[in-house]
Biopython code that builds the backbone (N, CA, C, O; Angstrom):
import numpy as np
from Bio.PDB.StructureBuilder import StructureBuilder

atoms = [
    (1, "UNK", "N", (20.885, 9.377, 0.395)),
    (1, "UNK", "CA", (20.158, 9.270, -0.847)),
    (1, "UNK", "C", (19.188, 10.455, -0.936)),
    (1, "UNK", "O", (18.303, 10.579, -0.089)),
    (2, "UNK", "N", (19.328, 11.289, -1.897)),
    (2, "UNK", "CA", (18.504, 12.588, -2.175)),
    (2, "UNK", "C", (16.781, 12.155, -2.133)),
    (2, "UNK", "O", (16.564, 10.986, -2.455)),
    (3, "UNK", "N", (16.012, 12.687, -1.902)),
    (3, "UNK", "CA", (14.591, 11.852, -1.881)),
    (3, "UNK", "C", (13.767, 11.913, -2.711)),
    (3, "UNK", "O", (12.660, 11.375, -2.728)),
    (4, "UNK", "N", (14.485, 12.894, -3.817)),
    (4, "UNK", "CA", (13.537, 12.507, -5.456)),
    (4, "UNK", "C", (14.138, 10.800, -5.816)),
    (4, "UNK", "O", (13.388, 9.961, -6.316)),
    (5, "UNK", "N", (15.454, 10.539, -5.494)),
    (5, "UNK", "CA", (15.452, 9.039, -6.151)),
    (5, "UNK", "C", (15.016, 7.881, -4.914)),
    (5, "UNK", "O", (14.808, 6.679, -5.076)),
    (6, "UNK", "N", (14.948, 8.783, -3.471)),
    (6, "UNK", "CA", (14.443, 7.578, -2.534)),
    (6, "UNK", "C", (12.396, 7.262, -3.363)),
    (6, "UNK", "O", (11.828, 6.206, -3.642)),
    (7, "UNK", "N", (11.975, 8.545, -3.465)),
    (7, "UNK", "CA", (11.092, 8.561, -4.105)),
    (7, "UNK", "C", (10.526, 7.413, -5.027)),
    (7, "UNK", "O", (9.520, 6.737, -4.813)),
    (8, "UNK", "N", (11.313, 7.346, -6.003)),
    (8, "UNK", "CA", (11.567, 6.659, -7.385)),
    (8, "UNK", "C", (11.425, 5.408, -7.503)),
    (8, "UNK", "O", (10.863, 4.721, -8.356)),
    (9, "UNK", "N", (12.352, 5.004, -5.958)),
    (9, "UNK", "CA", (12.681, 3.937, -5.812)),
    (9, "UNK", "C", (11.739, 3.304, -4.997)),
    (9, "UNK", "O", (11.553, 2.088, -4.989)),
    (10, "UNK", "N", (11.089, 4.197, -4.246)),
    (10, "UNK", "CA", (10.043, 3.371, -3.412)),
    (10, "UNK", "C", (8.656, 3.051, -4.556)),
    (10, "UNK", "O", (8.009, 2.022, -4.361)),
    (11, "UNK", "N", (8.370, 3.726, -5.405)),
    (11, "UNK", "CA", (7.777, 3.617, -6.358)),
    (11, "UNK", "C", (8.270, 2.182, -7.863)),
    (11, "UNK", "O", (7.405, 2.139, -8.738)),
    (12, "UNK", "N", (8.854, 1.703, -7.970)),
    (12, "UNK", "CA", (9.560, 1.132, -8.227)),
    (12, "UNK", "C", (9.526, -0.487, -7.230)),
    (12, "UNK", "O", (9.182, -1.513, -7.818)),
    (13, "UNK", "N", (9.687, -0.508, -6.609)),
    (13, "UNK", "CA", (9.729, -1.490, -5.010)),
    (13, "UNK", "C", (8.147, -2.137, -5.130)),
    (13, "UNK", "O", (7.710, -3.231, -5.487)),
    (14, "UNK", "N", (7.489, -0.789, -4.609)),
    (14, "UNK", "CA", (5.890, -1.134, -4.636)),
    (14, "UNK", "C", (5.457, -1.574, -6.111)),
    (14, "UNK", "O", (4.492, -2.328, -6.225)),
    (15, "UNK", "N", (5.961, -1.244, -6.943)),
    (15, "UNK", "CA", (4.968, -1.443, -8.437)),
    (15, "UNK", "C", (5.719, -3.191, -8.677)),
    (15, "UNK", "O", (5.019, -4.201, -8.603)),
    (16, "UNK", "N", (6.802, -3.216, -8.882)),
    (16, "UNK", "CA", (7.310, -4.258, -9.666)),
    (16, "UNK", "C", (8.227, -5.425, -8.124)),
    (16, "UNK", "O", (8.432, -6.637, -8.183)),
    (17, "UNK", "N", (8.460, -4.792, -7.338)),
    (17, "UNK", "CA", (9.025, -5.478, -6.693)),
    (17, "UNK", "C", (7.944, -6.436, -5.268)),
    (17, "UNK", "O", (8.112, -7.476, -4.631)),
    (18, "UNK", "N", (6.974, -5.467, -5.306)),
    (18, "UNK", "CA", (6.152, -6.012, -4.221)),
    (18, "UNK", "C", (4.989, -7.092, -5.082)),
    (18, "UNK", "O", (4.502, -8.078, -4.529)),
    (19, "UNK", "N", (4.699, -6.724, -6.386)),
    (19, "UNK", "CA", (4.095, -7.884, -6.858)),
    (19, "UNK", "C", (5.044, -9.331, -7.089)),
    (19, "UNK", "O", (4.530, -10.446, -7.009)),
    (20, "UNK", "N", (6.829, -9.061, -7.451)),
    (20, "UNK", "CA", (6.810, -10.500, -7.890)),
    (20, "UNK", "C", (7.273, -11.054, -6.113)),
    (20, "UNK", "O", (7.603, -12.213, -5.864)),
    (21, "UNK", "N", (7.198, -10.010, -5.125)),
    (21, "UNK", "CA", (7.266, -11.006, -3.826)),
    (21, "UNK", "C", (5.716, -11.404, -3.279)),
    (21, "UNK", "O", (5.603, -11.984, -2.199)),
    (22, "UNK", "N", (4.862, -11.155, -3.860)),
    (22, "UNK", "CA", (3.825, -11.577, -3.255)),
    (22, "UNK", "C", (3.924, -13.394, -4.209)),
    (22, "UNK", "O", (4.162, -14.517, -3.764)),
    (23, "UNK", "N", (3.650, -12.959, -5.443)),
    (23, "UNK", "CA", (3.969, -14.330, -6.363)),
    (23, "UNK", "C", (4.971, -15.491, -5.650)),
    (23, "UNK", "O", (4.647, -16.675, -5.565)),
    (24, "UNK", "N", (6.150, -14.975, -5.190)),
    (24, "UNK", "CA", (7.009, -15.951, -4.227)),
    (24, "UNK", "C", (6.600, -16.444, -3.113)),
    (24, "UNK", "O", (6.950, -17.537, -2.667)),
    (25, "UNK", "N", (5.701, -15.540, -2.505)),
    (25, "UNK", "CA", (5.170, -15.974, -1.023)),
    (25, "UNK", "C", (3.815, -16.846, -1.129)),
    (25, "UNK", "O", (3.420, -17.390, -0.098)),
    (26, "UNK", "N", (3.122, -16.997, -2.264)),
    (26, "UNK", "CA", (1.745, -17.427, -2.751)),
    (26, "UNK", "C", (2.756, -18.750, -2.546)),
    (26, "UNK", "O", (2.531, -19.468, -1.571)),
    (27, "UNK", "N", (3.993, -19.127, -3.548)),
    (27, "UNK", "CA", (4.398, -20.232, -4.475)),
    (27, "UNK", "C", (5.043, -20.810, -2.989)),
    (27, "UNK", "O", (5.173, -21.986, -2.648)),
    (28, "UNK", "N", (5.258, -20.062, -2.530)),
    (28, "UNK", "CA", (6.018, -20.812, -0.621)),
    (28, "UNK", "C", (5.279, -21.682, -0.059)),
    (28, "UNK", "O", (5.581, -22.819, 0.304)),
    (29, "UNK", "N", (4.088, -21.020, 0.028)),
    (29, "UNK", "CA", (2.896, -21.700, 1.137)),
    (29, "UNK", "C", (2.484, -22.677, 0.119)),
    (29, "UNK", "O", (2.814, -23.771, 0.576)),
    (30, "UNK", "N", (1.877, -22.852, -1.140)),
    (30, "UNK", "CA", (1.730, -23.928, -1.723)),
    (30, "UNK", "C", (2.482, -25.126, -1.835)),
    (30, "UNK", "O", (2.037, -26.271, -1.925)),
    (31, "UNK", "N", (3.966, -24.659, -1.817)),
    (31, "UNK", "CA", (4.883, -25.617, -1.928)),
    (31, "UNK", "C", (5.026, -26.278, -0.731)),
    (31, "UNK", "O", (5.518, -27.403, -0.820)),
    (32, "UNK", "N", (4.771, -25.938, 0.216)),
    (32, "UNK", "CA", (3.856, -26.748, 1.758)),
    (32, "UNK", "C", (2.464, -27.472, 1.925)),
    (32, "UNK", "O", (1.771, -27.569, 2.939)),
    (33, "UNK", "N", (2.223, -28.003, 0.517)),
    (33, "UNK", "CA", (1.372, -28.828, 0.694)),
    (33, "UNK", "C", (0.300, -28.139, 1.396)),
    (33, "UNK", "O", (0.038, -28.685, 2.467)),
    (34, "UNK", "N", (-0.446, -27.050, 1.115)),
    (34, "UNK", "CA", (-1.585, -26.405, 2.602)),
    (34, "UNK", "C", (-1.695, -27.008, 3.709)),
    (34, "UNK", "O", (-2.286, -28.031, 4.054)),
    (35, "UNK", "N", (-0.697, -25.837, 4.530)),
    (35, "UNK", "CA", (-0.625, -26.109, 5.962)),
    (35, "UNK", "C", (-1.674, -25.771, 6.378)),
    (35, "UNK", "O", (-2.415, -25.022, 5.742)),
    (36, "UNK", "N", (-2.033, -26.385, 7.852)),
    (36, "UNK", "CA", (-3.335, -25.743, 8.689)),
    (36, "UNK", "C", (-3.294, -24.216, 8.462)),
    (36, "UNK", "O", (-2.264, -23.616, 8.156)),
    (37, "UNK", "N", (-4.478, -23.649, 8.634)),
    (37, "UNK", "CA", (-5.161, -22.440, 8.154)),
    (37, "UNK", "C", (-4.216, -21.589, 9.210)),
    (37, "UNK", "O", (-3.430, -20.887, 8.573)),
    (38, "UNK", "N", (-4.104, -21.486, 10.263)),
    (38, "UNK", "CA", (-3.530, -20.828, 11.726)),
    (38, "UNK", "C", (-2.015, -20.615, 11.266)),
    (38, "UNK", "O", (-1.478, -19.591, 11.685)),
    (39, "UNK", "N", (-1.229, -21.508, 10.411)),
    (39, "UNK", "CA", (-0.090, -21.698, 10.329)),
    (39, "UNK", "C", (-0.025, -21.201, 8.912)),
    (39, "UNK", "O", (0.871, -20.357, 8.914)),
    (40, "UNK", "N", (-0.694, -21.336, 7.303)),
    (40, "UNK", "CA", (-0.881, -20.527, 6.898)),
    (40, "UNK", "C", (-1.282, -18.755, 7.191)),
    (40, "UNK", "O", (-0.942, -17.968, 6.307)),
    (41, "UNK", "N", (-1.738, -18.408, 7.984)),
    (41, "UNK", "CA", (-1.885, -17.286, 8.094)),
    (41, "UNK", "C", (-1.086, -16.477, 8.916)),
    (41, "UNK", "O", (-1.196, -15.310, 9.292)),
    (42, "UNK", "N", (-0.257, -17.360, 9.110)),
    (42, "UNK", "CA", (1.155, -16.738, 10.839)),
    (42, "UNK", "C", (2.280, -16.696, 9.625)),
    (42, "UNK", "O", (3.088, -15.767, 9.632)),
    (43, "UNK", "N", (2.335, -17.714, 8.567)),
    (43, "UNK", "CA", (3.840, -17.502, 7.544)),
    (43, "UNK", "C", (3.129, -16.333, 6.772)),
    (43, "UNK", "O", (3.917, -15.400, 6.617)),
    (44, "UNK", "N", (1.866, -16.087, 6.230)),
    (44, "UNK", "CA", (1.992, -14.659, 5.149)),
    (44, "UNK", "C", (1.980, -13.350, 6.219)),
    (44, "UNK", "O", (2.690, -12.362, 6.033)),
    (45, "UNK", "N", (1.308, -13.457, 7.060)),
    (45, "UNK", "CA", (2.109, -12.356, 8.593)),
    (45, "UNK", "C", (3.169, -11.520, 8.224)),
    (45, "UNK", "O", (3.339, -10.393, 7.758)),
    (46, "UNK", "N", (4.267, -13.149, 8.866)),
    (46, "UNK", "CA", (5.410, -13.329, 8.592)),
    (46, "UNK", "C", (6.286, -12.384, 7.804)),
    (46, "UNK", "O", (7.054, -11.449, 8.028)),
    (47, "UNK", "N", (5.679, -13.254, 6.490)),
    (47, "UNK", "CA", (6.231, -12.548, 5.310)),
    (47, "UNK", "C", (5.779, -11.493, 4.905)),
    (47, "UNK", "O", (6.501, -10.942, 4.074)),
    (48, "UNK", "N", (4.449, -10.750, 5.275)),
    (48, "UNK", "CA", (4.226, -9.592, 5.133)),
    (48, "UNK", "C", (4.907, -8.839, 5.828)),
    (48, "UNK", "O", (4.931, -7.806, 5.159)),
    (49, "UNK", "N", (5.513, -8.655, 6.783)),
    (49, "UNK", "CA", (6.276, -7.493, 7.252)),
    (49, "UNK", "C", (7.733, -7.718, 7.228)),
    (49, "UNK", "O", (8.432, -6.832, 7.720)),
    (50, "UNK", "N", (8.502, -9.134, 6.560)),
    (50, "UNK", "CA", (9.296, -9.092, 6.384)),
    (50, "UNK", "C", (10.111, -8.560, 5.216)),
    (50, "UNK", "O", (11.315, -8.311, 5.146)),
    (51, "UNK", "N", (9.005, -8.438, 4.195)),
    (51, "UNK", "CA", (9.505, -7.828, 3.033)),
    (51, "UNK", "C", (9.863, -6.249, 3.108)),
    (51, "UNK", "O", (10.802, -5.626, 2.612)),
    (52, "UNK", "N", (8.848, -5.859, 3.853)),
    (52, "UNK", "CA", (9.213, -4.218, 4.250)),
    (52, "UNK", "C", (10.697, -3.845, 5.403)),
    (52, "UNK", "O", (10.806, -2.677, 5.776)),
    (53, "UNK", "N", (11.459, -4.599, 5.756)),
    (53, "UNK", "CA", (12.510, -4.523, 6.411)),
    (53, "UNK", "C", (13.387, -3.604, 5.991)),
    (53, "UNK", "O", (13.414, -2.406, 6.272)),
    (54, "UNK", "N", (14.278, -4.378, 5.137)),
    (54, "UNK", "CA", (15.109, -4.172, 4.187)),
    (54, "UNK", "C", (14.958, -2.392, 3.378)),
    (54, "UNK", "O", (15.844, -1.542, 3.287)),
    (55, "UNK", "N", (13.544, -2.322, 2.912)),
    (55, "UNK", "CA", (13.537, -1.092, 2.497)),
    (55, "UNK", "C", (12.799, -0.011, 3.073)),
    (55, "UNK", "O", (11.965, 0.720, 2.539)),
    (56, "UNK", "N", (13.475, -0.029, 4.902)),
    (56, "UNK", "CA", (12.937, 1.090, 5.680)),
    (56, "UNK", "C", (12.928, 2.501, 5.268)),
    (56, "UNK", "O", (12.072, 3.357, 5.044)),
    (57, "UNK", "N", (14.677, 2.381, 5.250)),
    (57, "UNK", "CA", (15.383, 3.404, 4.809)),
    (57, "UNK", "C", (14.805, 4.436, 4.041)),
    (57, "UNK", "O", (14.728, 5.644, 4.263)),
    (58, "UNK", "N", (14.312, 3.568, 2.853)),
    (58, "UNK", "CA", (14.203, 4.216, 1.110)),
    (58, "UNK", "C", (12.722, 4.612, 1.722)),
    (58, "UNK", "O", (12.558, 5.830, 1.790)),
    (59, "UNK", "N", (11.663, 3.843, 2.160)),
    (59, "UNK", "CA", (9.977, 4.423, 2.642)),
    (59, "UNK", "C", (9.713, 5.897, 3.582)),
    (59, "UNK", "O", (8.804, 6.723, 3.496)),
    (60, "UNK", "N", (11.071, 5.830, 4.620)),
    (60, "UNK", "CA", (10.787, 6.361, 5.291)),
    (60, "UNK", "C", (10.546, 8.337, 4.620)),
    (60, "UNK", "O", (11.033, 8.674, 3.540)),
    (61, "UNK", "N", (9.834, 9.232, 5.419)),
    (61, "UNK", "CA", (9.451, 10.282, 4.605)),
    (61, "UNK", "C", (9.295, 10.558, 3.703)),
    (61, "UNK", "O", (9.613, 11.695, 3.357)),
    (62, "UNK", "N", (8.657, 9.573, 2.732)),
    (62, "UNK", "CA", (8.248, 9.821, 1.592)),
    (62, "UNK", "C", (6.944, 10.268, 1.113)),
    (62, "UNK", "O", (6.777, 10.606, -0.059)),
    (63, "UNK", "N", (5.667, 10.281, 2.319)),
    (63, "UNK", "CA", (4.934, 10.308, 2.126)),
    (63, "UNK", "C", (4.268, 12.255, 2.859)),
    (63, "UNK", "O", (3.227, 12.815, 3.201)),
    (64, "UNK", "N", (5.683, 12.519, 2.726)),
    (64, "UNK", "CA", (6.119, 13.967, 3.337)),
    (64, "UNK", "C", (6.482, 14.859, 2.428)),
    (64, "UNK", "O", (6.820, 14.389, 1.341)),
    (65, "UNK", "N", (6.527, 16.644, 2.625)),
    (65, "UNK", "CA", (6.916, 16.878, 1.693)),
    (65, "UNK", "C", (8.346, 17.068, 1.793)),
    (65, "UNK", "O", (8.958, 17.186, 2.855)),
    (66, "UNK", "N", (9.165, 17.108, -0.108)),
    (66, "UNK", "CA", (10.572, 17.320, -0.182)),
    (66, "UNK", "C", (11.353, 18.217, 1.185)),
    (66, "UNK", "O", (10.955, 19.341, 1.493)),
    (67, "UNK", "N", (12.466, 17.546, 1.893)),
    (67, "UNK", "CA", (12.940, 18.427, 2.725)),
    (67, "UNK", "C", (13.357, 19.448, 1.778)),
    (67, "UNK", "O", (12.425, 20.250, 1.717)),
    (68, "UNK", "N", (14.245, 19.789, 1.055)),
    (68, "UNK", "CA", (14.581, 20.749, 0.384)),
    (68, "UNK", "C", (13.593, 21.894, 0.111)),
    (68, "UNK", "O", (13.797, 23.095, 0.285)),
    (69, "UNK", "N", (12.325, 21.206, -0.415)),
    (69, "UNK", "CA", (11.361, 22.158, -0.598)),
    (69, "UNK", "C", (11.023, 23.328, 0.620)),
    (69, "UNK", "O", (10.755, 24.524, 0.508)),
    (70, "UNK", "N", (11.143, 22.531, 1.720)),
    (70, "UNK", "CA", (10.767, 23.522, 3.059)),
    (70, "UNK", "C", (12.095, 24.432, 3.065)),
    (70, "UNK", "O", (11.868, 25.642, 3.074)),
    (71, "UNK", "N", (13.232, 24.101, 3.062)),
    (71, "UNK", "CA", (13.993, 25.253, 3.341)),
    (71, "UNK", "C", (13.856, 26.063, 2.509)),
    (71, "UNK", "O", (13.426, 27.143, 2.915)),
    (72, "UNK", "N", (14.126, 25.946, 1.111)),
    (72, "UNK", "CA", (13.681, 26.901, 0.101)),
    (72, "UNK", "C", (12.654, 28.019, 0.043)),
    (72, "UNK", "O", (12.608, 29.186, -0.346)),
    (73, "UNK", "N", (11.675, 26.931, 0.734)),
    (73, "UNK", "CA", (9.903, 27.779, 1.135)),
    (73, "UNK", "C", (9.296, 27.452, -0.071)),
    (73, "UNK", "O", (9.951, 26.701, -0.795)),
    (74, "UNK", "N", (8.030, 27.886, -0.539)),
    (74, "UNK", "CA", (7.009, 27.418, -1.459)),
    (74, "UNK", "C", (7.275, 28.276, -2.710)),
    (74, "UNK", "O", (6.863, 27.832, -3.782)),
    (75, "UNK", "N", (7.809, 29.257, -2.692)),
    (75, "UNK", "CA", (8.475, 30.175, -3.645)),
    (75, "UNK", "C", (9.821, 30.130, -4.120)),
    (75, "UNK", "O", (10.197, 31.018, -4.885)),
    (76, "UNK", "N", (10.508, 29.323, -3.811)),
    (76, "UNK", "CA", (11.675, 28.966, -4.779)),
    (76, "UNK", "C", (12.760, 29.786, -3.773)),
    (76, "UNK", "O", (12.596, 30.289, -2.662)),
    (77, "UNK", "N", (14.004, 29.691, -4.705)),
    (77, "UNK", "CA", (15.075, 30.334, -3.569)),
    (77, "UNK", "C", (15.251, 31.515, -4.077)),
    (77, "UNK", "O", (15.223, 31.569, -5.306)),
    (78, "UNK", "N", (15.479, 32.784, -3.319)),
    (78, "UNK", "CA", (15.514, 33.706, -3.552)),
    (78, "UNK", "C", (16.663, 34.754, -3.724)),
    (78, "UNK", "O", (17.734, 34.649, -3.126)),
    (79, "UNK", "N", (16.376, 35.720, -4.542)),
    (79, "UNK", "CA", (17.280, 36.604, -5.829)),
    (79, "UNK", "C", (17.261, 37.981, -4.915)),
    (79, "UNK", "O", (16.217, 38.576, -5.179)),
    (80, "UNK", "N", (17.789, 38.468, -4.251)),
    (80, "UNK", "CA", (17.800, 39.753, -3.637)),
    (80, "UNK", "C", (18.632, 40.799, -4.089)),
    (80, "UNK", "O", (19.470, 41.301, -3.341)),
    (81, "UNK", "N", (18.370, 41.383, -5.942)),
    (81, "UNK", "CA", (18.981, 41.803, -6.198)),
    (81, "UNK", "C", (18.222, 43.378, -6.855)),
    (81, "UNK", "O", (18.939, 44.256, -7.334)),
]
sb = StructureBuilder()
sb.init_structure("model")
sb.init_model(0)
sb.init_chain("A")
sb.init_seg("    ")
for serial, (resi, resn, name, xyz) in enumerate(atoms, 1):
    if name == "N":
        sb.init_residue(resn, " ", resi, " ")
    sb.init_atom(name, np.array(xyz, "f"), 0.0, 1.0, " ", f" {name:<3s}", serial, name[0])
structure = sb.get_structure()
């Protein structure tokens, strides 16, 4: 996956996808009747690092610059004519 759309997509994930899983994980633990506090706080843990699994892949070097950009160099690709 080129990393302007891993980019995109991690942007995308975080904006719209990480709010409606927090909403699911709120509606989980409620739907357990409030468990003890210890056991509430071991399932959102839990589920906090389980949501980031799945989209290692797409996070990983993103917070790097474009590989492409480095080979190119900071000046674009060059015309030796």
């Amino acid at each position: 996956m080129e990393y302007r759309t891993r980019k995109r997509l991690s942007l995308l994930i975080l904006l719209v996808g990480l709010p409606l899983y927090i909403v699911a994980a709120v509606s989980l633990v409620n739907w357990l009747d409030r468990p003890p506090i210890w056991l509430e706080f071991l399932v959102y843990v839990g589920l906090g690092v389980v949501w980031a699994l799945p989209f290692r892949k797409v996070f990983r070097g993103i917070g790097q610059a474009d590989p492409a950009e480095r080979e190119r160099g900071p000046e674009g690709p060059r015309d030796d004519r």
